[in-house]
PABA-21626 format. One record per atom (N, C-alpha, C): residue in one letter; y, z, x. Coordinates in steps of 0.2 Angstrom, whole numbers, plus 5000, padded with zeros to 4 digits. Atoms other than C-alpha are relative to their C-alpha. Layout:
<atoms>
aYZX/...
</atoms>
This chain:
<atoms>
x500350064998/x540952045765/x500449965006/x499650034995/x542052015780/x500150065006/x500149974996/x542252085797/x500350074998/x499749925002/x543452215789/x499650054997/x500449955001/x541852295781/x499550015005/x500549984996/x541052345798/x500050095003/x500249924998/x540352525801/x500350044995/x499749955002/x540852675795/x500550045004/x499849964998/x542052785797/x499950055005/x500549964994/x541752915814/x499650064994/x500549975005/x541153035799/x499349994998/x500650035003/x539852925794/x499649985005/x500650024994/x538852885811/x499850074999/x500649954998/x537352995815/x500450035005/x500149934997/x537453155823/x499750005008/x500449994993/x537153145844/x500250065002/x499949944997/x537253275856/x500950025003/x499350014999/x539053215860/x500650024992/x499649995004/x539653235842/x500250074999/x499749935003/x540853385836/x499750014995/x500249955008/x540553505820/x500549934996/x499550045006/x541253365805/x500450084998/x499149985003/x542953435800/x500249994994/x499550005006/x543453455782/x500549985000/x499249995002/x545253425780/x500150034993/x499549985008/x546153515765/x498950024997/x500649985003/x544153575760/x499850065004/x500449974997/x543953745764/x499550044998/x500449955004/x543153815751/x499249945001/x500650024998/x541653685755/x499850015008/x500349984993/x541553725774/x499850095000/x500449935000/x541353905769/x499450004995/x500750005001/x539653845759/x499749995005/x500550024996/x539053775772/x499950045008/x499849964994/x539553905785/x499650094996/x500549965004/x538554025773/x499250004998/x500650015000/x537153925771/x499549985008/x500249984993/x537053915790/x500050085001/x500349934996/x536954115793/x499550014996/x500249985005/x536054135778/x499149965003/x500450064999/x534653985784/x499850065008/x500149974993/x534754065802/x499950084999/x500349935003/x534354245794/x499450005000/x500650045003/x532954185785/x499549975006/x500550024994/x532054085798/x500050085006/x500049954995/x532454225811/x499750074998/x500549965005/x531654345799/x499550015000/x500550015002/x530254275796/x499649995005/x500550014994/x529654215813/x500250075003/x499849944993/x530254385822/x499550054994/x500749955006/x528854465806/x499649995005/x500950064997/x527554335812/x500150055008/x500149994992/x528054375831/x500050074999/x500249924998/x528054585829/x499350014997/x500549995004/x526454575816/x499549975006/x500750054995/x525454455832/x500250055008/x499849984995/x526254575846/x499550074998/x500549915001/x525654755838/x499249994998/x500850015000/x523954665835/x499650015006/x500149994991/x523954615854/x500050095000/x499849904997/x524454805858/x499550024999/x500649955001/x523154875847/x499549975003/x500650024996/x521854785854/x500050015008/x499849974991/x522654825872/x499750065000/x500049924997/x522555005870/x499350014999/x500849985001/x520854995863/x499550005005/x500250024994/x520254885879/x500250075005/x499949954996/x521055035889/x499950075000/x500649915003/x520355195878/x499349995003/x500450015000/x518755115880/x499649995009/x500150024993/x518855065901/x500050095003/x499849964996/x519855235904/x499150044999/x500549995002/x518455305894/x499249995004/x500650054995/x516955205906/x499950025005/x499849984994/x517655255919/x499750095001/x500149945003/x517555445915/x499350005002/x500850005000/x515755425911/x499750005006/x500450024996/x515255335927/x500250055005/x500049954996/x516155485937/x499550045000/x500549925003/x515055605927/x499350005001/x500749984999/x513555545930/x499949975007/x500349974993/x513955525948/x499950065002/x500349934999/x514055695949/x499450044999/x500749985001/x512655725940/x499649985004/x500550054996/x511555605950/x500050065009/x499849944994/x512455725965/x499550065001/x500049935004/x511955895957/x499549985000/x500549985002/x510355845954/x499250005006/x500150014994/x509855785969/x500150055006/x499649964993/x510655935980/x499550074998/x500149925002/x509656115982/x500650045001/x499349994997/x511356155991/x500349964997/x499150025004/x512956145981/x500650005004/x499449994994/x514256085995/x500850014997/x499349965006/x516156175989/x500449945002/x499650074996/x516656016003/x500049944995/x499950065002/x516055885993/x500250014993/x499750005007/x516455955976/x500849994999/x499350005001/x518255975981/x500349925003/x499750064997/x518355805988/x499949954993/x500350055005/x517455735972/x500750024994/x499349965005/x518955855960/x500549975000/x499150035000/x520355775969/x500049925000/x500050065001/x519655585969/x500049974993/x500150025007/x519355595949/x500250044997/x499449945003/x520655725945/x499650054995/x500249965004/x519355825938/x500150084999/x499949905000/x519556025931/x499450014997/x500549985001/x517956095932/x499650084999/x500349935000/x516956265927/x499350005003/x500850025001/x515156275933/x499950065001/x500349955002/x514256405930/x499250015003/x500949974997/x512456455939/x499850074998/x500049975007/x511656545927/x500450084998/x499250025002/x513156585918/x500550075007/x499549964991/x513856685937/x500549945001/x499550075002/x515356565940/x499749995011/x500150004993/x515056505961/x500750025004/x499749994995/x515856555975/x500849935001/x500050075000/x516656365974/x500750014995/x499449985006/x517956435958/x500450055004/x499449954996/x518856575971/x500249955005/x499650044997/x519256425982/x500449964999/x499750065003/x519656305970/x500350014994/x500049945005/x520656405957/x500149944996/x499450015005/x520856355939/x500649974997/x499350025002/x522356245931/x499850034993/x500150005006/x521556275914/x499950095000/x500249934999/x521156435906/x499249994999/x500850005001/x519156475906/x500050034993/x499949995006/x519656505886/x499849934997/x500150075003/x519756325885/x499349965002/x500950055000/x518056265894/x499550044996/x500650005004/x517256385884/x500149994991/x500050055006/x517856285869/x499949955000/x500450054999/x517256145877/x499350004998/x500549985000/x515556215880/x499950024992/x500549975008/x515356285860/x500449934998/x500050065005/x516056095854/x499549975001/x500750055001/x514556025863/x499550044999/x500749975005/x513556145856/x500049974995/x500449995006/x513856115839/x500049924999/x500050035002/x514355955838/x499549935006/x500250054997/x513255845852/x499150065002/x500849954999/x511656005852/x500050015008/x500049994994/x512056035871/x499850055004/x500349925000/x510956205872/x499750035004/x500349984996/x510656295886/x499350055000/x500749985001/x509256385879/x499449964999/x500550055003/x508256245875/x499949965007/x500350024994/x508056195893/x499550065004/x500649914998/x506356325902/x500349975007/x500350004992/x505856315920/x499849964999/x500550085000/x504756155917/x500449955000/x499650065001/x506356055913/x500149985006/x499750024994/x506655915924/x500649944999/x499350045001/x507955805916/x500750034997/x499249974999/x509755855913/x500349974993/x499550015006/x510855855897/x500650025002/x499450034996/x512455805897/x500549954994/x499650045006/x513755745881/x500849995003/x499450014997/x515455655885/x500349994992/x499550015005/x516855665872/x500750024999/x499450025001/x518655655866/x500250094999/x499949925004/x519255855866/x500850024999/x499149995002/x521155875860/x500250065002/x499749924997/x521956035866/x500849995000/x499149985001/x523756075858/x500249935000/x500250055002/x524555925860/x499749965006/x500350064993/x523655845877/x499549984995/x500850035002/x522155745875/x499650025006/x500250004994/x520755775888/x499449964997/x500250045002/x519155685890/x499550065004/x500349964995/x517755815892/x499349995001/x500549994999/x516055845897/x499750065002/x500349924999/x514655995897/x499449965002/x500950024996/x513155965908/x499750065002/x500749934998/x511456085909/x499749945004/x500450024995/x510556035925/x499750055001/x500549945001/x508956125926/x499950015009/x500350004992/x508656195944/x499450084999/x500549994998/x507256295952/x500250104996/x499849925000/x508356475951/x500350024991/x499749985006/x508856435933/x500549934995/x499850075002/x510156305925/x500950015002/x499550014998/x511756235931/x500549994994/x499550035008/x513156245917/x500649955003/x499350024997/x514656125921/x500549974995/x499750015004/x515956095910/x500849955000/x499650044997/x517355955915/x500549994995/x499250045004/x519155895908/x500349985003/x499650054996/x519855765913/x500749984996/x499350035007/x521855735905/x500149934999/x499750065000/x522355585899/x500749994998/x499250015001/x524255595901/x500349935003/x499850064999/x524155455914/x499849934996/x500150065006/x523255335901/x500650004995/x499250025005/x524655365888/x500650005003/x499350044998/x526155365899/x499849915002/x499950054999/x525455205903/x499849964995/x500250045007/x525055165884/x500850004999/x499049995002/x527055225882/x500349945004/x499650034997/x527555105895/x499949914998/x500250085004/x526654945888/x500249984996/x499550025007/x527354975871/x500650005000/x499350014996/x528954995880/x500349914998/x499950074994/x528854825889/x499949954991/x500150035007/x528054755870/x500650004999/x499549995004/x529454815861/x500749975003/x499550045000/x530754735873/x499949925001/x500350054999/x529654575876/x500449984991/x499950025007/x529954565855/x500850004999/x499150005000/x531954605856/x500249935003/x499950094995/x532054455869/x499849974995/x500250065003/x530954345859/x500550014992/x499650035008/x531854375840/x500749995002/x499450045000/x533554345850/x500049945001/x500250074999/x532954195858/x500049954992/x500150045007/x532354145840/x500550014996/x499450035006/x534054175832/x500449975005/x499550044996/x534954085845/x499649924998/x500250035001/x533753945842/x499949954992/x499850015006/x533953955825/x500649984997/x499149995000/x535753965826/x500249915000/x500050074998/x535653785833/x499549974995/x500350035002/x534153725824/x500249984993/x499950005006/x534753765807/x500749944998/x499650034999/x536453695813/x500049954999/x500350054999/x535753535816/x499749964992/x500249995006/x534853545800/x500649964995/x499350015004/x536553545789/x500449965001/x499450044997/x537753435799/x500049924995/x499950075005/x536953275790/x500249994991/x499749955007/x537253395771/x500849985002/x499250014995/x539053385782/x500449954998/x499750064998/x539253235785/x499949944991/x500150075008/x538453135766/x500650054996/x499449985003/x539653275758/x500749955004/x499350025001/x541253205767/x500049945000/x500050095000/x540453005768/x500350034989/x499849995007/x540653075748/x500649984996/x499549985004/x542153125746/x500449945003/x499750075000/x542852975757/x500049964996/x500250045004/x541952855746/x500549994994/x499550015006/x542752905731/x500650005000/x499049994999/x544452935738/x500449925001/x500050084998/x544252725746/x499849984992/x500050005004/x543452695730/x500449994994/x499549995003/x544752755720/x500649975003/x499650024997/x546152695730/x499849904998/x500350065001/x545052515728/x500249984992/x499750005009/x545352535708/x500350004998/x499449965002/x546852605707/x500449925001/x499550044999/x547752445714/x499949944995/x500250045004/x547052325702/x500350024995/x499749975007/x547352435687/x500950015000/x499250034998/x549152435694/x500349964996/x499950065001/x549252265693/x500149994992/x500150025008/x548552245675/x500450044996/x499749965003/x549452395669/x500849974998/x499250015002/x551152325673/x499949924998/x499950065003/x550752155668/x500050004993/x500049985008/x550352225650/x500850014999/x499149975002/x552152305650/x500449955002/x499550074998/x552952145657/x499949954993/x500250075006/x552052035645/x500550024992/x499649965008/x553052155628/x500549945000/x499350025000/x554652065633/x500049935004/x500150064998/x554151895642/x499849944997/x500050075003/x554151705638/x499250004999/x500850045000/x552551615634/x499949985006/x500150024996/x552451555649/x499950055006/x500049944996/x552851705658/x499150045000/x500649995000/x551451785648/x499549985001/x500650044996/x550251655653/x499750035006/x500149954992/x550551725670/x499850045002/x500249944998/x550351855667/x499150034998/x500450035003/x548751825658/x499549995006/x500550024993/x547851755674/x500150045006/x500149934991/x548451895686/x499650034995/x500449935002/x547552015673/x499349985001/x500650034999/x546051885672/x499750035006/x500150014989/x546151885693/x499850045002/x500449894999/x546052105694/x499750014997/x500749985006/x544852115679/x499549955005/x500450024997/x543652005691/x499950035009/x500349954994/x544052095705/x499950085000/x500249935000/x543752265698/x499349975000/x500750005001/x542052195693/x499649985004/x500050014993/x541752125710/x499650095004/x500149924996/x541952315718/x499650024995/x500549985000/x541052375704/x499249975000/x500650044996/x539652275705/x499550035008/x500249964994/x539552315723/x499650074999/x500149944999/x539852495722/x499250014996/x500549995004/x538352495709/x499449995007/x500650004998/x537152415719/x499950055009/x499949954993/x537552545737/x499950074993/x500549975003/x537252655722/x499250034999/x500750005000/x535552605720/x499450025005/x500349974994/x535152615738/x500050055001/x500049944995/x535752785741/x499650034995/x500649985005/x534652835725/x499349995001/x500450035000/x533252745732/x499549954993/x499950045007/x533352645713/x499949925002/x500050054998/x533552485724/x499049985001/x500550024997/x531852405723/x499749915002/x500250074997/x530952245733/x499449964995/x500750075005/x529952075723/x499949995007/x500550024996/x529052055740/x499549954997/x500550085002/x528251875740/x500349965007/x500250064993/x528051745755/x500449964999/x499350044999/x529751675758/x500149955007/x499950054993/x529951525769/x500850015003/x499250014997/x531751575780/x500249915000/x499650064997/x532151405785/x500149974996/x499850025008/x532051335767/x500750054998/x499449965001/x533351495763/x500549985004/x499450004997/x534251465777/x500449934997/x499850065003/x534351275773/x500350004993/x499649995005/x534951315755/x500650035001/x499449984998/x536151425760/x500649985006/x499550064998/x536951305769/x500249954998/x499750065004/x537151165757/x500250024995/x499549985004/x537851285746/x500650035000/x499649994998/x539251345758/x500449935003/x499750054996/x539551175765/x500649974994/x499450025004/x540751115750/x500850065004/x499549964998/x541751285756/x500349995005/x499849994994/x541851255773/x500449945001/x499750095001/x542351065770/x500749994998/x499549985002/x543751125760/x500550055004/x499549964995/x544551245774/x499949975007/x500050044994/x544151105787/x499650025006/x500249974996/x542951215795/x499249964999/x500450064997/x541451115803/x499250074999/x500549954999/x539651215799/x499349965000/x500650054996/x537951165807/x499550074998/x500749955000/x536251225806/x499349985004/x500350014996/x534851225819/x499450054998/x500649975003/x533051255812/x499549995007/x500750004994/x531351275823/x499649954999/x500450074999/x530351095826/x499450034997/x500549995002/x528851205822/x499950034994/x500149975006/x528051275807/x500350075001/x499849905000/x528951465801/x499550024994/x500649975005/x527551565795/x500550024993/x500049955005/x528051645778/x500450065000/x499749914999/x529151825777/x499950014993/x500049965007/x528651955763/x500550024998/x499349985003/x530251985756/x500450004994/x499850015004/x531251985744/x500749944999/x499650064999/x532251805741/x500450044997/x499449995004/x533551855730/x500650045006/x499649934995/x534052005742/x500249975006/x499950024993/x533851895757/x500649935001/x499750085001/x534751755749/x501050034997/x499449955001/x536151905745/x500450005006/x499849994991/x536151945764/x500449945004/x499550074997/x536551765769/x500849974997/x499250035002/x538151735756/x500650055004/x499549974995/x538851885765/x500050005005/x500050024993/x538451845781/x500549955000/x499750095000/x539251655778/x500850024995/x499449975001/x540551735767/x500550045005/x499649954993/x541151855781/x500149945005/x499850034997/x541151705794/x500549934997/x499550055003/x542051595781/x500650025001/x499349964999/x543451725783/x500450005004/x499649994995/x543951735798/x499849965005/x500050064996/x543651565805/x500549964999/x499450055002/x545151465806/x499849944999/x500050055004/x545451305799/x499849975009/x500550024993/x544551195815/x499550035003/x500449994997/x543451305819/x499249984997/x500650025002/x541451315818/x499550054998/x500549955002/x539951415809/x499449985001/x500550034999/x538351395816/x499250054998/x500849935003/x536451475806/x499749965006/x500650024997/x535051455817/x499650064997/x500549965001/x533351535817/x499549995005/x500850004995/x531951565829/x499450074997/x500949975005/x530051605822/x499750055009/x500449974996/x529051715834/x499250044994/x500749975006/x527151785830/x500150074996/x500049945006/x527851955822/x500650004999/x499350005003/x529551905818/x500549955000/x499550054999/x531051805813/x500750035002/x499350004997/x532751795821/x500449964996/x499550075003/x534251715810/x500650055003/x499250014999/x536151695815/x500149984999/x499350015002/x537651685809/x500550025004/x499749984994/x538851635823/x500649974999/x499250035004/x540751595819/x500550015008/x499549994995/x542151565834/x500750034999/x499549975004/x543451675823/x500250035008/x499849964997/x544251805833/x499750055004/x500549994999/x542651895835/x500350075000/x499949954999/x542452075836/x499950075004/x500149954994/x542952235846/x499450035001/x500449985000/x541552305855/x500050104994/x499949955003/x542252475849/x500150004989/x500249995007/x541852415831/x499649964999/x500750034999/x540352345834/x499450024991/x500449995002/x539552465824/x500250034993/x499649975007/x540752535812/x500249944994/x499650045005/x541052375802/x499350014994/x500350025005/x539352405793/x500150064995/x499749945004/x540252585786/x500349974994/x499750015007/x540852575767/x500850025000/x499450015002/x542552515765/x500550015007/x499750004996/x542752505781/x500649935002/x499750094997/x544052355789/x500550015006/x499650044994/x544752285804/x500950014998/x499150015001/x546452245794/x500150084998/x499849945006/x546952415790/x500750004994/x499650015007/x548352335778/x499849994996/x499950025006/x547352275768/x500049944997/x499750035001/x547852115766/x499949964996/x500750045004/x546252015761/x499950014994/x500149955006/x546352075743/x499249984997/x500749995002/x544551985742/x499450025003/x500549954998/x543652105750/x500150045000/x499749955002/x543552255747/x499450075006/x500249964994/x542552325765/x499250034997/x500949944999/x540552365757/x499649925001/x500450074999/x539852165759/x499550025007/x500250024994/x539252185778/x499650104998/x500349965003/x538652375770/x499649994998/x500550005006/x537552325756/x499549935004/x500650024994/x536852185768/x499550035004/x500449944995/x536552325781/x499150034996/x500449955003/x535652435768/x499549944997/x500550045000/x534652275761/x499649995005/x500050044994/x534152225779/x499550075002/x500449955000/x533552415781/x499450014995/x500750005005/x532552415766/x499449975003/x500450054999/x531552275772/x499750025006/x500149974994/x531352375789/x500149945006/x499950074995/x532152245797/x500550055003/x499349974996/x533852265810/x500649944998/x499650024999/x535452195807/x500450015007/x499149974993/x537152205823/x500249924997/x499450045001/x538352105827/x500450005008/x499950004992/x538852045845/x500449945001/x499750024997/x539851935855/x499649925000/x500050075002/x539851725852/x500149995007/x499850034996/x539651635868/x500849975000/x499250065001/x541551565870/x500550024997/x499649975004/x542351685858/x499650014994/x500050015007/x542051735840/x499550084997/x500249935003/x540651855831/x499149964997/x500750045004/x538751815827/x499750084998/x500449955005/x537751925815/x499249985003/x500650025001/x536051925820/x499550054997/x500149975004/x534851975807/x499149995002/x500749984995/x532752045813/x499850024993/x500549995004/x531452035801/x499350004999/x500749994994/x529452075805/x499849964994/x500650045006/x528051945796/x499450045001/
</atoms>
């Protein structure tokens, strides 16, 4: 409840881009949990999206290659029945245009004038063996009825089946066509390889497959930080923890001291002596129960246990109260305290009195502190249509920018001795944490002229 309990320790601020990794001291068996639950966290997520991302990548592919079996496939066709269209159209069979049409659609061709091969085959020899077109030729017999007998002289339309024919291990894409002509019927037998379609299905699955390498590194370097980030506040409440209890402890221990040795003193001491001793124990026995009180209720808070009696609080009546019940104190240490309300109506705040009337004895206790004897503490308030402004502004010594923010940390203080034994650093904390509850803002800024004003933000 005084300037010694502002902020927290650098542990206990929030985590920006400028902050390091928190640092254990003396604790390594906990930074090797959390140096576990980060790879382990970054495994996991990296796992799981780099599944998703290969299961949505080989979906894409199969539906690629299908798009491209299907077009190379199209394609094929539409050669074949240019030929056909050629062929059927022609009484004369040019060897010119056949070998110009073989080398624009990579075809391997047999044709046959009834079954005599043409003159057209000694120009333009064979890659294939004529074992394998006429494997062609009996697969579109049996399985597309492609039958040369079943065409007369009277025929005047042309049969013709396109299909997928395997050969060892190539693929080809074949076709057998009867074209009926005047002298007889035209056999032709086509194979097209498809080695260029699948070197360029091999090269896609390539590119896929390092497209997915790249993206699951990306996603664990992503991760590497996200999960990071994740944990740091696990980090940082474990070591706000351990300080807590270490200050804490430290906070209890010196009272119990106190009492302890006064017990032992008292064995062998006058009446008088005892007495003494008697009202130091009374003095540490109220001020343990001070801290624990406290610590209890930042307990509450960090449990979310802490709850609000919201009801229509007039500030300025509170404020006004809390003034004529600090003015004896201030009178007492010669210190001069004033209060400046607003001429106008202050609408009502939904709040919690007890909490907010908590807020004000630590605000006004914290400026009682560190006000010297002649100086002044001044509450004001200003109403606006969606919120109240109150200050508490004291001429004290006022406080460094560089602990602006740290005085609202737990057992934090200015004096690092110590010295004030009636504070014990969580008062300007448990205001904070009440002040957040209410979704208000507390700080703490610079006094015109010198000193320290609290100003405390709360919405109607």
């Amino acid at each position: 409840m005084n300037h010694k309990s502002r902020h927290s320790h650098p542990a206990d601020l929030p985590y920006g881009p400028k902050n390091r990794q928190p640092h254990f001291k003396g604790l390594p068996y906990r930074r090797r949990i959390f140096q576990r639950l980060h790879i382990r966290l970054t495994a996991f997520c990296t796992l799981v999206c780099g599944a998703i991302l290969a299961l949505m990548s080989l979906a894409c592919l199969a539906f690629s290659e299908t798009e491209a079996h299907e077009s190379h496939f199209a394609d094929f066709q539409i050669n074949v029945n240019m030929l056909i269209s050629h062929l059927e159209n022609q009484s004369v069979i040019s060897h010119n245009w056949l070998s110009q049409f073989q080398a624009d659609t990579q075809f391997q061709m047999d044709i046959l004038d009834n079954g005599n091969k043409l003159a057209y085959e000694r120009l333009n020899p064979l890659h294939l063996k004529e074992s394998v077109f006429a494997s062609a030729r009996q697969a579109a017999r049996e399985d597309y009825l492609i039958l040369e007998e079943s065409i007369s002289r009277n025929s005047v339309l042309s049969m013709h089946a396109e299909f997928e024919f395997p050969l060892q291990e190539e693929r080809y894409y074949a076709s057998v066509i009867l074209i009926p002509k005047k002298s007889g019927v035209l056999n032709i037998a086509i194979l097209h390889p498809q080695a260029r379609l699948y070197e360029s299905l091999r090269l896609q699955r390539l590119q896929f497959a390092i497209a997915n390498l790249i993206g699951i590194l990306l996603l664990g370097i992503f991760f590497w930080i996200f999960t990071w980030r994740m944990i740091r506040p696990l980090i940082a409440s474990q070591q706000k923890q351990a300080e807590f209890i270490a200050s804490a402890s430290h906070e209890l221990r010196s009272p119990l001291t106190v009492m302890l040795s006064c017990l032992s003193a008292m064995k062998h001491a006058s009446s008088e002596e005892a007495e003494q001793f008697s009202q130091t124990i009374a003095r540490e026995g109220k001020r343990m129960s001070r801290l624990i009180e406290d610590m209890l209720t930042l307990s509450s808070t960090d449990s979310l246990r802490m709850t609000l009696r919201r009801q229509p609080v007039e500030l300025d009546t509170l404020l006004l109260s809390a003034y004529e019940k600090f003015l004896p104190l201030t009178r007492e240490k010669g210190i001069s305290l004033e209060i400046v309300l607003p001429d106008q109506w202050v609408q009502p705040c939904p709040c919690d009195k007890e909490r907010m009337e908590q807020v004000l004895s630590i605000l006004l206790d914290n400026a009682l502190s560190y006000t010297p004897p002649g100086g002044s503490i001044r509450l004001s308030l200003q109403a606006a249509s969606d919120k109240v402004t109150l200050r508490i502004a004291d001429n004290g010594p006022g406080i460094p920018d560089s602990e602006k923010k740290a005085i609202f940390g737990r057992f934090y203080r200015c004096d690092k001795a110590h010295e004030d034994k009636s504070h014990f650093g969580l008062g300007l904390c448990i205001a904070w944490e009440i002040i957040q509850l209410h979704k208000g803002k507390l700080w703490a800024e610079d006094t015109p002229g010198g000193g320290a004003t609290f100003v405390v933000v709360i919405g109607v």
